[in-house]
N, CA, C and O atoms as a GROMACS GRO file, in nm:
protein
  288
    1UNK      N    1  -0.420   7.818   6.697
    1UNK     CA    2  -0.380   7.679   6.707
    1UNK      C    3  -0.328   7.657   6.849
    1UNK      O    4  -0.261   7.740   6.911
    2UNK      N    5  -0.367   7.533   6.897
    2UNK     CA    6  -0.321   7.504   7.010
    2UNK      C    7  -0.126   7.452   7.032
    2UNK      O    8  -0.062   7.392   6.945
    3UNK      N    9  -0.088   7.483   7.125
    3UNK     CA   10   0.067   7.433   7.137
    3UNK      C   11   0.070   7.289   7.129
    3UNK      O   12   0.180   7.249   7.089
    4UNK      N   13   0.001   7.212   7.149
    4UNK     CA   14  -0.014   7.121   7.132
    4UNK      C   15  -0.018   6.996   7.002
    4UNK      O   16   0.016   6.878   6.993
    5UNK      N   17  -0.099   7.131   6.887
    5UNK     CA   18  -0.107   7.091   6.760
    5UNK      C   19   0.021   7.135   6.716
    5UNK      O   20   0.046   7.061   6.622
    6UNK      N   21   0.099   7.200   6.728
    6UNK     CA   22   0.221   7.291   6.708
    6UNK      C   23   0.284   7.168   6.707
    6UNK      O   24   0.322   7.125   6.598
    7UNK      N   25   0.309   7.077   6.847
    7UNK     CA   26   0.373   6.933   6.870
    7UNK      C   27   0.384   6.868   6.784
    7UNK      O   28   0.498   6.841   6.745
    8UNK      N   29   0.273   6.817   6.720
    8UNK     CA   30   0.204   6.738   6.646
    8UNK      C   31   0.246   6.754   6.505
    8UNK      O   32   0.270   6.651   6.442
    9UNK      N   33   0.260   6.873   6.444
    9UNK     CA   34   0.318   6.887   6.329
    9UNK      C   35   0.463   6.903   6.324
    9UNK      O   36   0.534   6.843   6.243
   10UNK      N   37   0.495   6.967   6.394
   10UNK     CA   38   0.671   7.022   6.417
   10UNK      C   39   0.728   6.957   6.557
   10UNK      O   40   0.751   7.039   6.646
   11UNK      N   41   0.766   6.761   6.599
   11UNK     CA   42   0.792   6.716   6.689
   11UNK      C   43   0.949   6.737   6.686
   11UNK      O   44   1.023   6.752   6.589
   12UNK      N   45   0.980   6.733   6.827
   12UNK     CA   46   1.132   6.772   6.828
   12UNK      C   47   1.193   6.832   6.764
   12UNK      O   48   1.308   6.792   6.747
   13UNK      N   49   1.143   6.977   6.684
   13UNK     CA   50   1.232   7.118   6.643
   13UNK      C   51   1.161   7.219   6.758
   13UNK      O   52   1.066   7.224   6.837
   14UNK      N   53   1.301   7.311   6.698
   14UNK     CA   54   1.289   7.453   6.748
   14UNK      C   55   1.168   7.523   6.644
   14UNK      O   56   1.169   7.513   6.521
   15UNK      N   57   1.064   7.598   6.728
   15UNK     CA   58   0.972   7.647   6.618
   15UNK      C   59   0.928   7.802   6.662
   15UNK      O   60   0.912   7.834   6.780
   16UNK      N   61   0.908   7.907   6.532
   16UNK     CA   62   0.935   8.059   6.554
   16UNK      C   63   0.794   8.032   6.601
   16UNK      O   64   0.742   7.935   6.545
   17UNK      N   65   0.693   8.114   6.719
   17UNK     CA   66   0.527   8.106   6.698
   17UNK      C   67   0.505   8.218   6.700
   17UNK      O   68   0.616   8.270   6.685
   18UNK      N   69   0.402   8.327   6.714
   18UNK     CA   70   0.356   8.468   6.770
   18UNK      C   71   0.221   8.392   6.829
   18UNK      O   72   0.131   8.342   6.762
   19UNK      N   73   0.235   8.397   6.994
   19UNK     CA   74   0.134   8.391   7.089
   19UNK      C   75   0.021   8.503   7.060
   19UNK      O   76   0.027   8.626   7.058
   20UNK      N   77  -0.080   8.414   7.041
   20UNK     CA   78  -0.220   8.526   6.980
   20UNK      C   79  -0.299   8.522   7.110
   20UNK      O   80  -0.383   8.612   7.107
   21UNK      N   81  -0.306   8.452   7.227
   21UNK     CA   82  -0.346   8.425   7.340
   21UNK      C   83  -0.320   8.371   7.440
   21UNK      O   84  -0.317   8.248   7.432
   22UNK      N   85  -0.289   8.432   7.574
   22UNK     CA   86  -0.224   8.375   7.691
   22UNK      C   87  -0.301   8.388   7.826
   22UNK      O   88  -0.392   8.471   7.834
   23UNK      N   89  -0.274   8.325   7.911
   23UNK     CA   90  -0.353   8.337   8.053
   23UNK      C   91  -0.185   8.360   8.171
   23UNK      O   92  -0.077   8.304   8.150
   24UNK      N   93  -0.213   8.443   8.272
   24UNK     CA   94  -0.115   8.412   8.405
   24UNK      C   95  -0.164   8.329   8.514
   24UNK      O   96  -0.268   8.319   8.580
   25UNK      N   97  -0.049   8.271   8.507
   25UNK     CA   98  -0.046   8.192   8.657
   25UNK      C   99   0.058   8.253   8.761
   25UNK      O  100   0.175   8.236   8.726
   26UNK      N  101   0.045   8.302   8.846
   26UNK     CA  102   0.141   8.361   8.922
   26UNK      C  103   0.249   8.431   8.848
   26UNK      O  104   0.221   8.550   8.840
   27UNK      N  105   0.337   8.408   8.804
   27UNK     CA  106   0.481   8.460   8.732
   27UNK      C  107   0.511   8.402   8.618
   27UNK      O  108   0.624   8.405   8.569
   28UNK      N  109   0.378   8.325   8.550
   28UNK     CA  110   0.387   8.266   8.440
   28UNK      C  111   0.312   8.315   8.315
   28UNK      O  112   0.197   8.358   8.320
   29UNK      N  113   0.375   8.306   8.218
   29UNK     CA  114   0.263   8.353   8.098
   29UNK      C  115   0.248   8.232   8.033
   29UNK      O  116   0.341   8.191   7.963
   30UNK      N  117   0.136   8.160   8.044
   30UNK     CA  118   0.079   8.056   7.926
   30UNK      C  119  -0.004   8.039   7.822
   30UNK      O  120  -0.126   8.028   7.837
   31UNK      N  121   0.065   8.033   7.691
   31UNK     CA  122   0.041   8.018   7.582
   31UNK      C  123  -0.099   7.957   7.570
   31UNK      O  124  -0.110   7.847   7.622
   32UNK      N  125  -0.214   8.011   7.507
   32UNK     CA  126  -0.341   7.896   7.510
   32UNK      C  127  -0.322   7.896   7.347
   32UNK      O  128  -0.320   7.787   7.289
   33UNK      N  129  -0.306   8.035   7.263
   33UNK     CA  130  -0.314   8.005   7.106
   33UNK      C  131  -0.212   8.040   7.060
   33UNK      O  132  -0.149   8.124   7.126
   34UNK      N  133  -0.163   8.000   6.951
   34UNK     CA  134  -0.049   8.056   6.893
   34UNK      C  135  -0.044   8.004   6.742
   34UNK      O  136  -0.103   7.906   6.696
   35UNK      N  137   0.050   8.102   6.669
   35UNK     CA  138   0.040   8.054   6.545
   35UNK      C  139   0.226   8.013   6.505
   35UNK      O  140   0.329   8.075   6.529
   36UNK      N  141   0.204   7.901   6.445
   36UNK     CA  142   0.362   7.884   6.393
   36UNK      C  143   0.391   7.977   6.281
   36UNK      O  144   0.298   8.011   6.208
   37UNK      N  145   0.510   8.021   6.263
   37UNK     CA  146   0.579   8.108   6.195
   37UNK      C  147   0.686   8.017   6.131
   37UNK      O  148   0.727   8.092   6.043
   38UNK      N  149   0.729   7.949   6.124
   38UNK     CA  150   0.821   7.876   6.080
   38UNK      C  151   0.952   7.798   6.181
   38UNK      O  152   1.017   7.838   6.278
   39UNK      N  153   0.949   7.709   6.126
   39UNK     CA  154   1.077   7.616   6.223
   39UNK      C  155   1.213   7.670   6.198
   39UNK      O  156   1.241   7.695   6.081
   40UNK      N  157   1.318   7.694   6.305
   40UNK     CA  158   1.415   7.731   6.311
   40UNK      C  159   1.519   7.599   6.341
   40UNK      O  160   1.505   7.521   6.435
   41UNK      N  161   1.626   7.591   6.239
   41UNK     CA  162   1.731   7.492   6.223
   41UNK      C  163   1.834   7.518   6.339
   41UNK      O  164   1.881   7.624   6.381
   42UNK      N  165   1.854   7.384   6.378
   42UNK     CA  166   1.933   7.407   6.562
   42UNK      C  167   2.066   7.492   6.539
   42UNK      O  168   2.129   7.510   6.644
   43UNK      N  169   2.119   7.543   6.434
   43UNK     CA  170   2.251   7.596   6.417
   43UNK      C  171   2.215   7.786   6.404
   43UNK      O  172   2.292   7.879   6.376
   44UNK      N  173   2.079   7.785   6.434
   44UNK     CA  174   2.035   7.938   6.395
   44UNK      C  175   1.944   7.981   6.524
   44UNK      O  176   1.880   8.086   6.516
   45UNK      N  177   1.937   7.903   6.639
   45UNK     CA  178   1.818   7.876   6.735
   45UNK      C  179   1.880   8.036   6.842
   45UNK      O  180   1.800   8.118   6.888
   46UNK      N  181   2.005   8.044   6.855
   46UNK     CA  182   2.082   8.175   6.926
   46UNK      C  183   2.030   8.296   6.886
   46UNK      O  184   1.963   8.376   6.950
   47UNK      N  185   2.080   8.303   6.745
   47UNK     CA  186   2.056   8.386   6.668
   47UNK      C  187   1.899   8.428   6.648
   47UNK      O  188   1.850   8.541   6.649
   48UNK      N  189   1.858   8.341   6.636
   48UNK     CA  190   1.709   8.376   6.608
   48UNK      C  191   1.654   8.396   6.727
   48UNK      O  192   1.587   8.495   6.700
   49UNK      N  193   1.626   8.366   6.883
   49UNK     CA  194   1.585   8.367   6.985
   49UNK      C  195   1.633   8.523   7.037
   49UNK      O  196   1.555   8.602   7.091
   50UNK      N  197   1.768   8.550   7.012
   50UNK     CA  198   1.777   8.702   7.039
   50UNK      C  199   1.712   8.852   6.947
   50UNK      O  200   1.714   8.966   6.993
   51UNK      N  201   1.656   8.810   6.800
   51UNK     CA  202   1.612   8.874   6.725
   51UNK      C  203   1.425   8.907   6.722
   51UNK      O  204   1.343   8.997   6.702
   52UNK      N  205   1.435   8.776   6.755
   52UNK     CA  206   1.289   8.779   6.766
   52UNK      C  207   1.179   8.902   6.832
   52UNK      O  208   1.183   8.954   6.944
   53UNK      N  209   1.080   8.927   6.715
   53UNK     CA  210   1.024   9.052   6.738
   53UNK      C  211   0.928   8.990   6.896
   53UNK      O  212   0.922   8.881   6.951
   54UNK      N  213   0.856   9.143   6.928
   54UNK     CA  214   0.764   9.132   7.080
   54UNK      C  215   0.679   9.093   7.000
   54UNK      O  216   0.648   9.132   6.887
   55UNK      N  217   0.619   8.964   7.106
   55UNK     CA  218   0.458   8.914   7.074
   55UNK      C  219   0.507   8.749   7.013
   55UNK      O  220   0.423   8.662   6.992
   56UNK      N  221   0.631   8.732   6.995
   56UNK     CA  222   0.674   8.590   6.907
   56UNK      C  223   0.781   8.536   7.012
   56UNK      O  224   0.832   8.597   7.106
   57UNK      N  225   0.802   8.408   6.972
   57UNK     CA  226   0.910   8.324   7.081
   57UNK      C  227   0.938   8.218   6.999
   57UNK      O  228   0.858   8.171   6.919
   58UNK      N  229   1.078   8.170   7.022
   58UNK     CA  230   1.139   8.048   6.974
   58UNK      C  231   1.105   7.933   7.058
   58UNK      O  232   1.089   7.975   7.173
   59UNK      N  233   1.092   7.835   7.052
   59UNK     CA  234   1.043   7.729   7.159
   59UNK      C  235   1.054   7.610   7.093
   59UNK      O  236   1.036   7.606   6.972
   60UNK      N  237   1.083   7.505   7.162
   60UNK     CA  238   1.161   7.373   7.154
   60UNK      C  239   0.979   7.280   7.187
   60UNK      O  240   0.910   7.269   7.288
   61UNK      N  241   0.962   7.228   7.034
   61UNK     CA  242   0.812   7.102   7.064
   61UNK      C  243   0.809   7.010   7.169
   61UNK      O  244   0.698   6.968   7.202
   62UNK      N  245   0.940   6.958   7.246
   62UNK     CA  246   0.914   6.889   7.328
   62UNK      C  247   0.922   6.921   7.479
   62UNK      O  248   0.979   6.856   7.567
   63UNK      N  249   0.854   7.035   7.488
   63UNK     CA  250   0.821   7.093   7.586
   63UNK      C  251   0.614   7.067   7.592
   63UNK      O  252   0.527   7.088   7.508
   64UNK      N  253   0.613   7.018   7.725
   64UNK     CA  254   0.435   6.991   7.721
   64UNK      C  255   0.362   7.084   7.696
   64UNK      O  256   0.267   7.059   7.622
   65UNK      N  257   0.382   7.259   7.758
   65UNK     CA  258   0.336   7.367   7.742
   65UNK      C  259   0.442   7.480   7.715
   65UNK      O  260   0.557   7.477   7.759
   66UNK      N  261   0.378   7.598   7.624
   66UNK     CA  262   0.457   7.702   7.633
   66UNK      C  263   0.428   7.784   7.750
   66UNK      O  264   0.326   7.850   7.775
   67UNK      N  265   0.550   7.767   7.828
   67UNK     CA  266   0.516   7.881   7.917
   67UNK      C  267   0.658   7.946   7.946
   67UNK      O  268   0.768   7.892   7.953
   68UNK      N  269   0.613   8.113   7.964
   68UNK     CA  270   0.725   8.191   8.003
   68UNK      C  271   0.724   8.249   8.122
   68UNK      O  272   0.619   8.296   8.167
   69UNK      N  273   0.836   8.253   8.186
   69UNK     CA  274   0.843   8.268   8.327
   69UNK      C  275   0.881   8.448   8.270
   69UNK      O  276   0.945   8.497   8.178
   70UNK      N  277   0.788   8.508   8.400
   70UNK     CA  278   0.836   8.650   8.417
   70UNK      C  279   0.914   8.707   8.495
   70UNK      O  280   0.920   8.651   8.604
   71UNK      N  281   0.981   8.802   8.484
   71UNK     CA  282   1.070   8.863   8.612
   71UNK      C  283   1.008   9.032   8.634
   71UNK      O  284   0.990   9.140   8.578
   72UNK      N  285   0.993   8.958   8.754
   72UNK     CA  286   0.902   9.120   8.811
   72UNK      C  287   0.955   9.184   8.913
   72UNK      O  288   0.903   9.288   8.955
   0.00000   0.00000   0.00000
């Protein structure tokens, strides 16, 4: 699913995804597929963002793209 459709169903929450496909742009990792995992309630968004397994991310729908900045 695109991040986009992600928008579209889940507007303005926090939502769990596991990125199934990404491209780099310089120091960026961008999301092209991803699958939702379930929406996270704003009082659990800490908690859950530090737990979160590798390969998944918490991320806020009203963001245009998922993208994660790297530190290299």
């Amino acid at each position: 699913m695109k991040w986009q459709e992600v928008r579209e169903l889940y507007p303005s929450q926090f939502v769990l995804v596991s990125i199934l496909d990404y491209h780099l742009e310089g120091d960026k990792k961008i999301a092209d597929e991803v699958a939702p995992i379930r929406t996270i309630p704003e009082e659990e968004v800490n908690k859950e963002f530090f737990r979160v397994e590798e390969g998944n991310i918490v991320y806020h729908t009203s963001n245009d793209n998922l993208v994660i900045h790297l530190r290299r």
